[in-house]
C-alpha positions as CSV (number, residue, x, y, z in Angstrom):
1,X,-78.2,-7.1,20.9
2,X,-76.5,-4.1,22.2
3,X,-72.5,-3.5,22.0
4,X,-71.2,-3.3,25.6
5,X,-68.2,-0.6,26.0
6,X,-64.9,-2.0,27.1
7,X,-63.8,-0.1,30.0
8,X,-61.4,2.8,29.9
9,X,-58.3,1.1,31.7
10,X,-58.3,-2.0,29.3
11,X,-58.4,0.1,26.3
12,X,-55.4,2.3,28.2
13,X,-53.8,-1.3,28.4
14,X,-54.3,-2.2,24.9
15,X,-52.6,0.8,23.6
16,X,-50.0,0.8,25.9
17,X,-49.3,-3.0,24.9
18,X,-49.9,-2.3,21.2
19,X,-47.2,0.7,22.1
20,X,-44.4,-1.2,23.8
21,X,-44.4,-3.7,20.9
22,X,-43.9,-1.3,18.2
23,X,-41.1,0.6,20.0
24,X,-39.3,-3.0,20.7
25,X,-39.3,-3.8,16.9
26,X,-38.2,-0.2,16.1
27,X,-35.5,-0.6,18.7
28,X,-34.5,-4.0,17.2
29,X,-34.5,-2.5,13.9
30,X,-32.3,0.4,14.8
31,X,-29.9,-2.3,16.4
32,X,-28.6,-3.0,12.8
33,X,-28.1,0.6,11.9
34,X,-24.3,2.0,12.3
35,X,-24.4,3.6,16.2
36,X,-23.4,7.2,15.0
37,X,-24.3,8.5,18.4
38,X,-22.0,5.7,20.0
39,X,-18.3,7.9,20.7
40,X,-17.0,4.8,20.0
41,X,-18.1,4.9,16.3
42,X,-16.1,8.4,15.8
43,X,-16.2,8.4,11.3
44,X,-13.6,10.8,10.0
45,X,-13.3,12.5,13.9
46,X,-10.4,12.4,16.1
47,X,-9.9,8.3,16.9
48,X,-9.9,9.4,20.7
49,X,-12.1,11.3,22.3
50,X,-11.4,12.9,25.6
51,X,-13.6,12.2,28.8
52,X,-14.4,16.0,29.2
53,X,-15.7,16.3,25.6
54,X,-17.8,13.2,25.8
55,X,-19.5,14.3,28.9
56,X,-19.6,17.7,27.6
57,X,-21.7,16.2,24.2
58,X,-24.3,14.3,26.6
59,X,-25.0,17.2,28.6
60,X,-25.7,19.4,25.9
61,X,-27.8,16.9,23.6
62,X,-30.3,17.0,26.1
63,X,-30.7,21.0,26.0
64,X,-30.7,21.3,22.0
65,X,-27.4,22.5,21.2
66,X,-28.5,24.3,17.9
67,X,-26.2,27.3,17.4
68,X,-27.7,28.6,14.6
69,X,-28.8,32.1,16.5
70,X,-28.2,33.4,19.6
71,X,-32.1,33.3,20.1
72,X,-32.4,29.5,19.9
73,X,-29.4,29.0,22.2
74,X,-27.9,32.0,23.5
75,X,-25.9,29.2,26.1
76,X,-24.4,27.0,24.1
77,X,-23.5,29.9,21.4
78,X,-21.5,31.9,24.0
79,X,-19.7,28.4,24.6
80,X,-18.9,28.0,21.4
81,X,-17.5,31.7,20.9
82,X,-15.4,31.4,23.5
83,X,-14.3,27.9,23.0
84,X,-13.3,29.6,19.1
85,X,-11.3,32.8,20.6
């Protein structure tokens, strides 16, 4: 007896189900991790952080602030200088 092919979309489906439930036990996994990222868990930093420098941290996270050379982020480097001087 021949093995009939499943149809594109359902395997699409199956993988994206398969997807969703990994990434919600990775999430809930995380969940009991300590929330470095959250500015409310601030370590050995200043106990209060300032609005400006929060809002300042998010922008930047999403455009890879690694100021290692001015080739890889010749934006946030000149920022930084001057924010130093």
């Amino acid at each position: 007896m021949a093995k009939t092919a499943k149809h594109p979309s359902a395997c699409c489906w199956n993988t994206f189900a398969i997807m969703c439930t990994e990434t919600n036990t990775l999430s809930a996994a995380l969940k009991r991790s300590v929330p470095f990222f959250n500015p409310c868990y601030l370590g050995h930093l200043i106990p209060d952080a300032l609005l400006p420098g929060l809002l300042a941290q998010l922008i930047a996270t999403l455009y890879n602030p690694n100021n290692i050379t001015p080739e890889s982020a010749p934006v946030t480097l000149r920022s930084e200088l001057e924010a130093g001087l």
